[in-house]
N, C-alpha and C positions, 0 to 999 in steps of 0.2 A: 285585614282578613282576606280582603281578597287579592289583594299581592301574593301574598301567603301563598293560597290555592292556586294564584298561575305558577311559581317557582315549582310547587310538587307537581303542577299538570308536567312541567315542561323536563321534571328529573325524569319521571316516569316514561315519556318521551323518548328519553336519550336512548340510542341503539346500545344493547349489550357487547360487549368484547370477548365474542367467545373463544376464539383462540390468543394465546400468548405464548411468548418464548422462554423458556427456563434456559438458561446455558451456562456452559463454565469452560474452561481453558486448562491442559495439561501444566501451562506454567503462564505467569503474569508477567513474566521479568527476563527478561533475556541479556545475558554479560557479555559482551566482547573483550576478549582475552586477546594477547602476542597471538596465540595458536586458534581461534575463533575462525572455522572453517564452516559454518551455516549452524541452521540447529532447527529442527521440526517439533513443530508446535499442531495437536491433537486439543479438535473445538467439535463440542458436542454437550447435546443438552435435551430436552422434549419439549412436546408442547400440551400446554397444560390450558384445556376446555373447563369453561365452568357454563357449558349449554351442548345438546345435540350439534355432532359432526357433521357442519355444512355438505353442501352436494357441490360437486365439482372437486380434482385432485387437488393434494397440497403439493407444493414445494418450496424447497429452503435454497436460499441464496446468501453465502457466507463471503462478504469482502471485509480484505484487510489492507488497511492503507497506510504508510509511513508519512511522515512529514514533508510538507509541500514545499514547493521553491520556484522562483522564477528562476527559466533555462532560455540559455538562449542557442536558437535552432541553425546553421550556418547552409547553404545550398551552394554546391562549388560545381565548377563547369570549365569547360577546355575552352582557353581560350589562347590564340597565337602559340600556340604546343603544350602549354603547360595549364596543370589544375589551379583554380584560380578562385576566390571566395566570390561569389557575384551577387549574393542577396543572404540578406539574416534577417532570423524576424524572433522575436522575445514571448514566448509561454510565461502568459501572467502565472499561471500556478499550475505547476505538477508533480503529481505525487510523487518522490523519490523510489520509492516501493509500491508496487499494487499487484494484488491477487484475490481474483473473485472463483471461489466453487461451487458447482451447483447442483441439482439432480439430475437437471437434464438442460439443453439448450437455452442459452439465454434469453433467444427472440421470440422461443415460444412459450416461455414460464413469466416473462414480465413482458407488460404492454410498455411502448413508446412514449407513454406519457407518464407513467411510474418512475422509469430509468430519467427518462426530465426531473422528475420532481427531487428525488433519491440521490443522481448523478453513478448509477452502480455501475454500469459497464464501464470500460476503459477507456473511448473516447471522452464519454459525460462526466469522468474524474479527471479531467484535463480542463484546466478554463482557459482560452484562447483567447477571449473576447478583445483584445488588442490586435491580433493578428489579421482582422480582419480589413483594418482601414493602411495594414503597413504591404501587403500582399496582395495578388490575384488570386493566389492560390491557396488557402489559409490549411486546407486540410493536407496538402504534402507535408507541412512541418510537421500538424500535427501527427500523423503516419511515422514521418522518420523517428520522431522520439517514441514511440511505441513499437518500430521495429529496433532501435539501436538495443534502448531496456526489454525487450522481450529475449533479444541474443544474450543477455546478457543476468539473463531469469531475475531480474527485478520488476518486470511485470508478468504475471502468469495467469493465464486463462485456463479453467476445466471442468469441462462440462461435463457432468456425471462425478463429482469428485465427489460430493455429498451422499451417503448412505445412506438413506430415509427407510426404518422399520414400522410397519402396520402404521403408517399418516403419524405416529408420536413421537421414535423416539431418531437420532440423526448425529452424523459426526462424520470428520472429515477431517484429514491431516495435510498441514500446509507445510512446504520446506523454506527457510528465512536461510535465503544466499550470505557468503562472507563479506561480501561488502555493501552491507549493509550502513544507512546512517543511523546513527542514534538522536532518540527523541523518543515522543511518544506516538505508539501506531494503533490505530483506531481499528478493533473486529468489530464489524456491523451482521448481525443475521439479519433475515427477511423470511417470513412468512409470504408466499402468496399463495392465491387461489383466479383460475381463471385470467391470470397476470397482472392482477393487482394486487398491492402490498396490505396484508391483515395486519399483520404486527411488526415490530421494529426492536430489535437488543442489541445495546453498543454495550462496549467496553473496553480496556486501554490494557496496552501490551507494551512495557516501560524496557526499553534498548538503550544500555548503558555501556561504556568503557570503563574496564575495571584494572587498576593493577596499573604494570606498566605502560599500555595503552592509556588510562588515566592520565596518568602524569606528563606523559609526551603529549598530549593534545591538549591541556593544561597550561603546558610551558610555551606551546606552540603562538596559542589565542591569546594566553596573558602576559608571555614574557617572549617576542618574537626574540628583542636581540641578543637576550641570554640562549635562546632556543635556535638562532643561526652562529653565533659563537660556541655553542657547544657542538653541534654538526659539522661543522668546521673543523673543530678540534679533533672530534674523533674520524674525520677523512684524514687527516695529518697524523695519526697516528697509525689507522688500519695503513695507511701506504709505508709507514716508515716499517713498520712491522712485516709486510708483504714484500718489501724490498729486503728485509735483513734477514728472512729466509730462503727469500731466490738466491743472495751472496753464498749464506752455510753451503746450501745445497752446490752450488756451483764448483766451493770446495772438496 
């Protein structure tokens, strides 16, 4: 009996959840086609109180992340006239894709030790930790791959991209570049207040090759030397073919 009565002292106890995140996605699934030039994807949802509206502002932080990989970073440098590789150093895990939007500034809507815990901005979605005993310098590589993919809008930063109505209702549209990897890509929302994280909503945004994209990266992975014999063949034919029109023509 009195086990009992500490278990209900201690539910009673437990702090309420008074905010939550409701959200949904314009689309779950995204095809890469032959013609697959990007495709934007619209994330929005409310938040749903089951207590009085804390004090202090809310704000939403929506990242989306593709499927991680080790990369490796190369630093090249002039040496006796010519450019020259002089140090590489290996990114245990980065996201192939990342883009975080938000309502407003990232440094001042999450504290430093939220984004630690979370990993949300674009550095702390990078794990280096190898980089550290193979370098001096661990944060130029990490820099260079977050400038090479940011030229190259596979990571995107925007702050203010998030449209927050009366503290409930919010949405924001992200653009998914054509070269894209396929996998599955994780939308993470964040609730914060005061720049700590209230609530947390993931869910999975599936990038697939459909068609003849399909089939070529199919034959590619599983059948390399049918998939270099057949490339092959059809260079031996596009040239035989572009040479027996240069001949017509000439006549």
């Amino acid at each position: 009996m009195f086990q009992r009565l500490l278990i209900l002292l201690c539910l009673f106890t437990l702090p309420v959840q008074a905010e939550e995140v409701v959200a949904s996605l314009s689309q779950n699934r995204v095809s890469i086609t032959a013609n697959f030039d990007g495709s934007d994807i619209l994330i929005f949802g409310a938040v749903k109180r089951d207590a009085p509206t804390p004090e202090g502002p809310l704000d939403v932080i929506i990242a989306v992340s593709g499927p991680s990989e080790a990369v490796t970073v190369r630093r090249k440098d002039r040496r006796y006239g010519i450019w020259v590789n002089v140090d590489d150093v290996i990114i245990d895990n980065a996201p192939s894709f990342y883009a975080v939007s938000t309502t407003g500034p990232l440094e001042t809507i999450l504290s430093d030790a939220d984004d630690l815990e979370h990993s949300i901005s674009i550095p702390r979605a990078i794990q280096s930790i190898g980089t550290a005993f193979s370098t001096d310098n661990p944060k130029d590589f990490t820099d260079a791959i977050i400038r090479i993919r940011t030229q190259k809008r596979l990571y995107q930063m925007m702050p203010g991209g998030v449209e927050l109505s009366e503290d409930t209702l919010f949405a924001t549209s992200l653009s998914l570049p054509a070269n894209l990897v396929e996998g599955d890509y994780t939308a993470r929302i964040f609730l914060t207040r005061g720049g700590t994280v209230v609530d947390q909503y993931d869910t999975i945004i599936d990038v697939r090759k459909v068609g003849l994209e399909r089939w070529i990266y199919n034959l590619a992975h599983e059948r390399p030397l049918i998939y270099g014999l057949l490339s092959l063949f059809i260079a031996i034919v596009a040239g035989w073919a572009a040479s027996a029109v240069f001949r017509y023509i000439r006549t």
